[in-house]
C-alpha positions in Angstrom: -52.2 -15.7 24.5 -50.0 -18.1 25.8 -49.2 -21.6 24.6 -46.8 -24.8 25.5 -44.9 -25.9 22.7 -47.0 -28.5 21.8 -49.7 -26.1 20.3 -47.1 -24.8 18.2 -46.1 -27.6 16.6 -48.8 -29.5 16.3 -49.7 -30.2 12.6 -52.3 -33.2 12.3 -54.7 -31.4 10.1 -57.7 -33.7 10.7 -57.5 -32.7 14.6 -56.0 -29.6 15.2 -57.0 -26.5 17.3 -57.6 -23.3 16.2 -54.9 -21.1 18.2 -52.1 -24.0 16.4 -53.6 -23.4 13.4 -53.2 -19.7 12.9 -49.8 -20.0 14.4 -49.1 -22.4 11.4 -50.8 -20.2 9.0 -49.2 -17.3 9.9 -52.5 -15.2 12.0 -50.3 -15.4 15.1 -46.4 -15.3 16.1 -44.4 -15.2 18.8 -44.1 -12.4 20.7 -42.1 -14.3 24.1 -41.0 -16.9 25.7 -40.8 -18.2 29.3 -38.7 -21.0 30.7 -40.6 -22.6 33.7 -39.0 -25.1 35.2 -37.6 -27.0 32.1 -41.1 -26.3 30.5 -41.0 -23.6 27.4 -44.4 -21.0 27.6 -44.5 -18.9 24.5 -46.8 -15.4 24.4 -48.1 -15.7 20.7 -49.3 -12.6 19.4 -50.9 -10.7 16.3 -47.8 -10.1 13.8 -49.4 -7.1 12.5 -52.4 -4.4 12.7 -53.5 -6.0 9.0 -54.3 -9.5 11.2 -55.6 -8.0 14.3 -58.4 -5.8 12.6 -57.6 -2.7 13.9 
């Protein structure tokens, strides 16, 4: 998956999307990132086997 860095650090916990909050809680990390053009894309991942379900 890949994310801007306002997923990452978003932290209203009233209005918040899923992908930011399983990056907060740990379910996702990152795996890359990707300057483009002054504009930061990370590649968030599964940390582990234990999260992904395999």
């Amino acid at each position: 998956m890949e994310s801007s860095s306002d997923l990452i650090s978003a932290f209203e916990v009233g209005d918040i999307s899923t992908e930011a909050l399983m990056f907060q809680s740990g379910y996702l990390t990152i795996a890359g990132e990707e300057n483009l053009d002054g504009n930061i894309l990370f590649t968030l991942t599964y940390p582990n086997r234990e999260v992904r379900g395999r």
